[in-house]
C-alpha positions as CSV (number, residue, x, y, z in Angstrom):
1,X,14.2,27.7,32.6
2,X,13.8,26.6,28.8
3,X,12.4,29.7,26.7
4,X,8.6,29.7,26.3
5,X,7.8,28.4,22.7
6,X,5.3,30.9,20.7
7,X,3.3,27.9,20.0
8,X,3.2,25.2,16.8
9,X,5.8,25.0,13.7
10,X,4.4,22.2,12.0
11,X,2.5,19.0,12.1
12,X,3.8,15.6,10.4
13,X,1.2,13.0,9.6
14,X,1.6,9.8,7.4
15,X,-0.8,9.7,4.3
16,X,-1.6,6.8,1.6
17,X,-1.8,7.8,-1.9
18,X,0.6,10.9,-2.6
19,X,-2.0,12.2,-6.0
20,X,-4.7,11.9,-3.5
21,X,-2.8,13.6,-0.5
22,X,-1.9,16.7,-2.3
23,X,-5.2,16.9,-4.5
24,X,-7.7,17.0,-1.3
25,X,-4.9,19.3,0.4
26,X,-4.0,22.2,-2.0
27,X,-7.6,21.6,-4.1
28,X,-10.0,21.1,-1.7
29,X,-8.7,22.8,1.7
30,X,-6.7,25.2,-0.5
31,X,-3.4,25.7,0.9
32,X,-0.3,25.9,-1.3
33,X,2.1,23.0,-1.7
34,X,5.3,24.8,-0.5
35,X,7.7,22.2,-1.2
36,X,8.0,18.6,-2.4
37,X,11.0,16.7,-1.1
38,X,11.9,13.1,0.2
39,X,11.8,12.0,4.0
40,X,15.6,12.4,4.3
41,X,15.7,9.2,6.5
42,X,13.7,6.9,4.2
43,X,14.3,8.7,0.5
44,X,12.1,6.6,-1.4
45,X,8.9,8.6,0.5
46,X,7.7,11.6,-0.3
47,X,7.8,14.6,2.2
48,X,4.8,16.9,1.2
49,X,4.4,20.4,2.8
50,X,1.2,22.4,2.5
51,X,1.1,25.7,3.7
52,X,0.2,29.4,3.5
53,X,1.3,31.2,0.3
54,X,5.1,31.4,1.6
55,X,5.2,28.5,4.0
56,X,5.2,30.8,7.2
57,X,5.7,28.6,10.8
58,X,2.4,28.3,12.2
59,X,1.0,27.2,9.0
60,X,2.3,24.3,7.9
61,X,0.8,20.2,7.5
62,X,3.6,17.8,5.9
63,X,2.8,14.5,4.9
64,X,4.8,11.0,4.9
65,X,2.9,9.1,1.8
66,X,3.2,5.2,2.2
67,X,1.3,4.6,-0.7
68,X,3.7,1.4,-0.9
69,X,3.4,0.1,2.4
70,X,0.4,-0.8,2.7
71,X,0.3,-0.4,6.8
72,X,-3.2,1.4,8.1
73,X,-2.5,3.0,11.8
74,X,-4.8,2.7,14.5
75,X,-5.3,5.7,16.7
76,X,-5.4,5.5,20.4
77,X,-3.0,7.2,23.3
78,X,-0.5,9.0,22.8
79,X,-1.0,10.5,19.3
80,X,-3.0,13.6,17.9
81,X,-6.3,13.1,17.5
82,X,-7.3,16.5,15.4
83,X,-5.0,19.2,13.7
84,X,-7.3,22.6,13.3
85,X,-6.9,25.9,11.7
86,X,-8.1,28.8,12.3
87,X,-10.8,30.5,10.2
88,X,-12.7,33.5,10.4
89,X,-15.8,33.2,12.0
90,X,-17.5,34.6,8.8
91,X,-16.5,31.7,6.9
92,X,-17.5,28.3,9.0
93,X,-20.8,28.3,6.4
94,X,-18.5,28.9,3.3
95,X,-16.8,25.8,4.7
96,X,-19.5,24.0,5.6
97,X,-20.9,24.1,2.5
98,X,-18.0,23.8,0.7
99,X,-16.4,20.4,2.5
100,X,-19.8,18.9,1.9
101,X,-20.3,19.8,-2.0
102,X,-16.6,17.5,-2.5
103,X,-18.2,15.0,-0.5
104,X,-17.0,15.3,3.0
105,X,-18.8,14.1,5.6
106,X,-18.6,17.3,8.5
107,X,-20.1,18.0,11.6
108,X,-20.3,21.2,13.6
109,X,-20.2,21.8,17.0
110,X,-19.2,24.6,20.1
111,X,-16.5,24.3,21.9
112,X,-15.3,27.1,24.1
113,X,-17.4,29.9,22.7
114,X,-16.1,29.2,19.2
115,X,-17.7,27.5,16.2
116,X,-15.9,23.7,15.3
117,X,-16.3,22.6,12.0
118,X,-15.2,19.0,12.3
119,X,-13.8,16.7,9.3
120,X,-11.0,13.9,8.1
121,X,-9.1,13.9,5.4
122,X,-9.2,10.9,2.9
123,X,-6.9,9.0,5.1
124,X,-9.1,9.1,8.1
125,X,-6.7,12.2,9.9
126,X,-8.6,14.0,12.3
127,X,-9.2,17.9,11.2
128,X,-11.1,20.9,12.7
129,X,-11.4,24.3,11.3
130,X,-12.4,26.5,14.1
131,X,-14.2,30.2,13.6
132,X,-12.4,32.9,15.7
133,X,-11.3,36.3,16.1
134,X,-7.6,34.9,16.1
135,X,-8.0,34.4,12.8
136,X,-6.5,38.1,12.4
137,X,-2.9,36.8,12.0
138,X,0.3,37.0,9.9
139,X,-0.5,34.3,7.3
140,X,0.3,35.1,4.0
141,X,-2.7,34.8,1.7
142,X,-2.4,32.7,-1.8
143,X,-3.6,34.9,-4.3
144,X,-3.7,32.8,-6.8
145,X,-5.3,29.7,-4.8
146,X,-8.7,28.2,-5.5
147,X,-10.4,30.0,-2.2
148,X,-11.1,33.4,-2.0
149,X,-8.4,35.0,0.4
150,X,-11.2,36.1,2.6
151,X,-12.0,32.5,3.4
152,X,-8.3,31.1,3.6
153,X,-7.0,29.2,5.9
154,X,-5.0,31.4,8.5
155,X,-2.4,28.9,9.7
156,X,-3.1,26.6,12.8
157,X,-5.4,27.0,16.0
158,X,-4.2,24.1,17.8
159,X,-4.0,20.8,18.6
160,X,-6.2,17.8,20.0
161,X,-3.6,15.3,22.1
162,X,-5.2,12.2,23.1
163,X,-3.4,10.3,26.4
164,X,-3.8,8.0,29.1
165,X,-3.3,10.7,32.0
166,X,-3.1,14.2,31.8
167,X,-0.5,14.7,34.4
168,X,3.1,13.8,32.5
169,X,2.4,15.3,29.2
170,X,1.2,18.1,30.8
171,X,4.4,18.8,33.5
172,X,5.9,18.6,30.0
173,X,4.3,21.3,28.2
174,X,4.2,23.6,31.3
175,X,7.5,22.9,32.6
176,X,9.6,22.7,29.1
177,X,7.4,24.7,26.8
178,X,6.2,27.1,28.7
179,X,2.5,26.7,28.1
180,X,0.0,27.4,30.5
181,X,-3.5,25.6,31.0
182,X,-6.2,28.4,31.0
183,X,-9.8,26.3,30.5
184,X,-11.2,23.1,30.3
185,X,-14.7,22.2,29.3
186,X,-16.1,18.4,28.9
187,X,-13.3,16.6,29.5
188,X,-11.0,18.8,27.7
189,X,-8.0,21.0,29.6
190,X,-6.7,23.8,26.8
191,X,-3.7,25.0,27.1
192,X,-2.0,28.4,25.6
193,X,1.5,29.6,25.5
194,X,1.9,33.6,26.6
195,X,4.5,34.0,24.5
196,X,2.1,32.9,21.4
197,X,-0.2,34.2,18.8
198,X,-2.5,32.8,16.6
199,X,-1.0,29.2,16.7
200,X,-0.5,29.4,20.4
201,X,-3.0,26.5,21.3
202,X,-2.9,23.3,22.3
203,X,-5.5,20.7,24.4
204,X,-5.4,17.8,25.8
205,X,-8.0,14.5,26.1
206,X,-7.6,11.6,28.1
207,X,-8.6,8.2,26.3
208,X,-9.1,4.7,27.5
209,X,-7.5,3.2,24.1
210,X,-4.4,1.4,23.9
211,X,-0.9,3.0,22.9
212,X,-1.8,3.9,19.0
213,X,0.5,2.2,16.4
214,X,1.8,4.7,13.9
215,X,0.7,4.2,10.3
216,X,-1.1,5.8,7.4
217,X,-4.1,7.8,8.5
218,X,-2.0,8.7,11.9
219,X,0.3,11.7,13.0
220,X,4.1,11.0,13.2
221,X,4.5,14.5,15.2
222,X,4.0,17.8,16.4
223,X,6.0,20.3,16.0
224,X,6.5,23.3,18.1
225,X,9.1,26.9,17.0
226,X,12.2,27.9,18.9
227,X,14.4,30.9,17.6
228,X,17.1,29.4,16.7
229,X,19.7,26.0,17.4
230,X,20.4,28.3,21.1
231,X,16.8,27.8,21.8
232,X,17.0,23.8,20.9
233,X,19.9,23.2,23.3
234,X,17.9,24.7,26.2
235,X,15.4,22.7,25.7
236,X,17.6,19.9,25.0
237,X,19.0,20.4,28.6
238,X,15.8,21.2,29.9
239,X,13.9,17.6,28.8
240,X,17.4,15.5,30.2
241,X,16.5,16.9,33.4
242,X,13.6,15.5,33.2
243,X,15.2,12.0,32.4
244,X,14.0,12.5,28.8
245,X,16.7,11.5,26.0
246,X,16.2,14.1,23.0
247,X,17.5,13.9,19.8
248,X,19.5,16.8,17.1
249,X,19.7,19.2,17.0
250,X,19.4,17.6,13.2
251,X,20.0,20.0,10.4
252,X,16.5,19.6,7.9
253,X,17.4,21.8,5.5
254,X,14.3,24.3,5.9
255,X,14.4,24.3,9.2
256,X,16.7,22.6,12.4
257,X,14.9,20.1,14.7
258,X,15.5,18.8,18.0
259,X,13.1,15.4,19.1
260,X,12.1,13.9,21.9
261,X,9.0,11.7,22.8
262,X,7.1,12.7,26.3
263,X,6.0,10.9,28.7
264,X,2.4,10.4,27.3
265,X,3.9,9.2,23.8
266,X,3.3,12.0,21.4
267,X,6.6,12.7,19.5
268,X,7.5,16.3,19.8
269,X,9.7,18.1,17.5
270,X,11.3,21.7,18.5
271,X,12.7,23.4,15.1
272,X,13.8,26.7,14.2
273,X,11.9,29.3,12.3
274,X,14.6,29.3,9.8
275,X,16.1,29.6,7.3
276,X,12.6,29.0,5.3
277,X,11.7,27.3,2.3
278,X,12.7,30.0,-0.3
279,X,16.4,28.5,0.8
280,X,16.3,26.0,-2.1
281,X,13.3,27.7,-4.2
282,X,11.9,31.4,-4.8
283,X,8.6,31.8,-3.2
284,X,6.8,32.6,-6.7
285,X,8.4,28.2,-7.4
286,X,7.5,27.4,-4.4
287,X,6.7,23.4,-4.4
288,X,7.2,23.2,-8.6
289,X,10.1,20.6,-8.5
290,X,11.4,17.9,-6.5
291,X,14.0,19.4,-4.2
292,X,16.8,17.7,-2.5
293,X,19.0,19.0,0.1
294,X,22.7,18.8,-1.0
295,X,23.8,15.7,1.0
296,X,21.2,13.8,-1.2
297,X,22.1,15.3,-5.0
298,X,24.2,13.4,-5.8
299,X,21.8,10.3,-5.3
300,X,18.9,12.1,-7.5
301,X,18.4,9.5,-10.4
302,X,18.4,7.1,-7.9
303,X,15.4,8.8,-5.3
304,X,13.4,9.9,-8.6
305,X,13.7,6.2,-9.9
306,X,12.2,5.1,-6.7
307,X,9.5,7.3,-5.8
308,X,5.7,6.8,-7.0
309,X,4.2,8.6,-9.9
310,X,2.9,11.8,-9.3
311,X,1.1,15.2,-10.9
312,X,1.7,17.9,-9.1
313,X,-2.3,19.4,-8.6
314,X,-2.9,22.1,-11.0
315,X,-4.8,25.3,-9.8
316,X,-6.4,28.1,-11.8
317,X,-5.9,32.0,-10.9
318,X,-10.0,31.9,-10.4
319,X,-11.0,31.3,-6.6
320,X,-14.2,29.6,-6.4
């Protein structure tokens, strides 16, 4: 048997306009931009990362910005329909009222016991923040961030996968993973991994729509931890069994990552905990400079010559 994961790493979705991306992300929703890089496989994009004030697993969105390709997605099966973080259930009015007063349409709603404050983000990517007592986690607060550290984001709740059938994705993240399903309400089976914490939820829809086509306002993939490039090969092993072709591990600097895309479509990535973004950057830097990993220095006139404008977003010391 694979190990059990202890739930998500990461989430990779594909924005438009990088100024916009990382304004709504860091200004409005208030995490910190933990490091600005370049999708090593296509280095005239951006790769974005918003996190927690160190860029802890379990915490962090990253963002493809095709702000020069000018190719909307469509959702439909086999992609992630909402990404949501945790908050503490003192804070879904703070949110509320704070989403609406930049101009974001929200709705609210229950969903197994806990308050759903629902949302997108200016590329049309599904987001929840959901109230709970999980909230109580390991995140490390930004204390210099525009929202008061009582209202922070605490790193992910879960998931929302959208496919045709439950029954193949699922035999994937029970059988591989090492989730187990534990509810289901309206249509909707929820899954949580034993050997998880805070991030350690994930559910699943079915949907009538066609196979979704990846583009801006889409997720690329999901991204759950292992302990180390050990952990990848047993997984590795553990999805060929299953006549599933997985590929890395593949060394991404912050983090190693092993791929594979299951039987429903959703692309999952498997990657280490480590080494961490302080690797290239102290955390007090933290997302300041455009970083390249050292197969790509020598090519940095070139990538910076290619790559859109862009202003880093500028945050006071004052939370609102």
């Amino acid at each position: 048997m694979p190990p059990t994961t202890p739930g998500l790493h990461h989430v990779t979705a594909i924005a438009g306009d990088p100024q916009d991306n990382a304004d709504f992300y860091v200004g409005t929703l208030g995490l910190r931009f933990v490091k600005r890089t370049v999708n090593h496989d296509d280095t005239g994009t951006y790769h974005f990362y918003f996190g927690d004030y160190e860029g802890s697993p379990g915490t962090n969105i990253t963002f493809f910005p095709w702000s020069d390709r000018g190719r909307d997605g469509e959702f439909g099966a086999g992609q992630t329909r909402d990404t949501a973080y945790l908050i503490p259930p003192e804070s879904a009015d703070y949110w509320t009222d704070r989403l609406r007063e930049h101009g974001v349409d929200v709705e609210t709603d229950e969903r197994f016991g806990e308050t759903v404050v629902r949302f997108a983000d200016p590329d049309g990517i599904g987001l929840e923040l959901i109230a709970s007592d999980r909230a109580e986690n390991e995140t490390v607060p930004w204390p210099d961030g525009p929202i008061p550290e009582e209202h922070q984001l605490r790193g992910f709740h879960s998931v929302t996968l959208a496919v045709r059938e439950f029954g193949p994705t699922e035999e994937i993240l029970t059988d591989v993973l090492g989730y187990e399903r534990v509810a289901e309400e309206d249509g909707r089976r929820r899954y949580r991994t034993p050997a998880g914490g805070a991030h350690a939820v994930l559910d699943l829809v079915e949907t009538d729509a066609a196979r979704g086509r990846m583009g801006v306002g889409t997720v690329h993939h999901v991204a759950f931890t292992a302990a180390d490039t050990d952990e990848l090969e047993a997984y590795k092993e553990a999805y060929a069994e299953r006549g599933l072709s997985a590929s890395g591990p593949i060394d991404r600097k912050y983090f190693q990552s092993l791929y594979c895309r299951e039987p429903g479509g959703v692309l999952f990535e498997i990657a280490t905990d480590g080494p961490g973004f302080d690797v290239d950057e102290s955390v007090e830097d933290l997302g300041s400079s455009l970083v390249l990993p050292e197969w790509l220095a020598d090519e940095r006139a070139e990538i910076e010559a290619a790559l859109p404008d862009f202003e880093p977003p500028r945050v006071g010391g004052d939370a609102e």
